[in-house]
C-alpha positions in Angstrom: 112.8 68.0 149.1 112.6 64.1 149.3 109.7 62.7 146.8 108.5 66.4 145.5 109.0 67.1 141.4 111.3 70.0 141.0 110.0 71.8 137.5 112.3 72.6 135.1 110.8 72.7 131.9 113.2 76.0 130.1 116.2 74.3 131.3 116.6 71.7 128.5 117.6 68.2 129.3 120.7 67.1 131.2 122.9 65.4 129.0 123.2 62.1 130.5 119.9 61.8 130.6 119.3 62.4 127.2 122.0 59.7 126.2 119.6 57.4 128.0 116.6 58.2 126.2 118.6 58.0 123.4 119.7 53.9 124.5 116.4 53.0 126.1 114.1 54.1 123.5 116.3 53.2 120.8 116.1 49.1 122.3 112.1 49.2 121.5 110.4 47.0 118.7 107.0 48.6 117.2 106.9 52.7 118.1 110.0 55.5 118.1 110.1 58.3 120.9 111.1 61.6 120.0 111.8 64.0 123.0 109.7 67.0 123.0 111.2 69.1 126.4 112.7 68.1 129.3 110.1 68.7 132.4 111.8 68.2 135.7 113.3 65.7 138.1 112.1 64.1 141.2 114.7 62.8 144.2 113.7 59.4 145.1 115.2 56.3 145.5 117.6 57.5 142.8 116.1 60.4 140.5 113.1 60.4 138.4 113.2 62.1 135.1 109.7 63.2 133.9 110.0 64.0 130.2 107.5 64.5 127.3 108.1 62.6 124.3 106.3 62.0 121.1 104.9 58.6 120.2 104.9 57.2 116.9 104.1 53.7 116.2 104.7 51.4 113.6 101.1 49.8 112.8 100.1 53.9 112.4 102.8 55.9 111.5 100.3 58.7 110.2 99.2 59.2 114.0 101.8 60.5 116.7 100.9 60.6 120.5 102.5 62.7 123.3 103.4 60.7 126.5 104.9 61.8 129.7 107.6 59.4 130.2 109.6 58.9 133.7 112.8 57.4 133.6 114.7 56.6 136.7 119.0 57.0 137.1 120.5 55.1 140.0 124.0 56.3 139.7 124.9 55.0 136.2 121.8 53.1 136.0 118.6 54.2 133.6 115.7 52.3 133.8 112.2 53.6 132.2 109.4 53.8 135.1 106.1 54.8 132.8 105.0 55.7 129.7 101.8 57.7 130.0 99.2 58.5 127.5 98.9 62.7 127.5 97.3 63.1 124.0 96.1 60.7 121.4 95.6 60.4 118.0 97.1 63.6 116.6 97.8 63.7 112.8 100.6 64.6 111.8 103.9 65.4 113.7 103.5 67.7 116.2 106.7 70.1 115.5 104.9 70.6 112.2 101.3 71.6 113.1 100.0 74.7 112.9 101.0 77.6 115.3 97.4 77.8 117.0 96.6 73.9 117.2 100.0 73.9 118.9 99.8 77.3 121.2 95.9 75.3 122.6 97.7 71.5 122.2 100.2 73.0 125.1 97.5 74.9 127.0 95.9 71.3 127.0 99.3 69.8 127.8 100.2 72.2 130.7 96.9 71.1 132.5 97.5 67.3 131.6 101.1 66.7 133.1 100.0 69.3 136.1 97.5 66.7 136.9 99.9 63.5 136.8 102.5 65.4 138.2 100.6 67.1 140.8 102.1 70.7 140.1 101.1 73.6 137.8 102.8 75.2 135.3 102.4 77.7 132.2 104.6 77.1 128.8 
């Protein structure tokens, strides 16, 4: 359906659309964006790629932040919509904290991008 997010977050992401992470992200001065999964698309004028992505920036490398970051396609075309704050200020990188902090950083996730995305969802 036209406009509504189609949620696909065990399906990994589409190739093309990680090689345009991969070339926007890689263009920006002053913070690196590491994918984290691969959430779901959204038909609109083009497709909208939500994915979440871990923020590091250079004046704090010792802090990481997860963002929800849509990117757009228009047939060949990639262009980045939004980056949006989900979490802030975690020490450390995330793929190497703790089991628990992770397992209750997800559950805290989940119910973050349900509420920018408007849809709910369990990890």
């Amino acid at each position: 359906m036209f406009g509504e997010w189609i949620i696909k977050p065990s399906t990994g992401m589409p190739q093309k659309v990680a090689t345009a992470f991969s070339e926007k992200f890689g263009e920006i001065v002053g913070a690196s964006y590491t994918p984290i999964a691969y959430l779901g698309e959204q038909l609109v004028n083009g497709k909208n790629h939500a994915i979440l992505a871990e923020q590091t920036l250079v004046v704090n490398a010792d802090v990481c932040n997860i963002v929800l970051i849509v990117m757009n396609e228009k047939g060949e075309t990639f262009s980045v919509v939004s980056i949006n704050p989900i979490l802030g200020g975690t020490s450390g990188k995330v793929k190497d904290a703790k089991e628990a902090e992770f397992a209750s950083a997800k559950k805290e996730l989940a119910s973050a991008v349900s509420k920018v995305l408007g849809y709910s969802f369990t990890w």
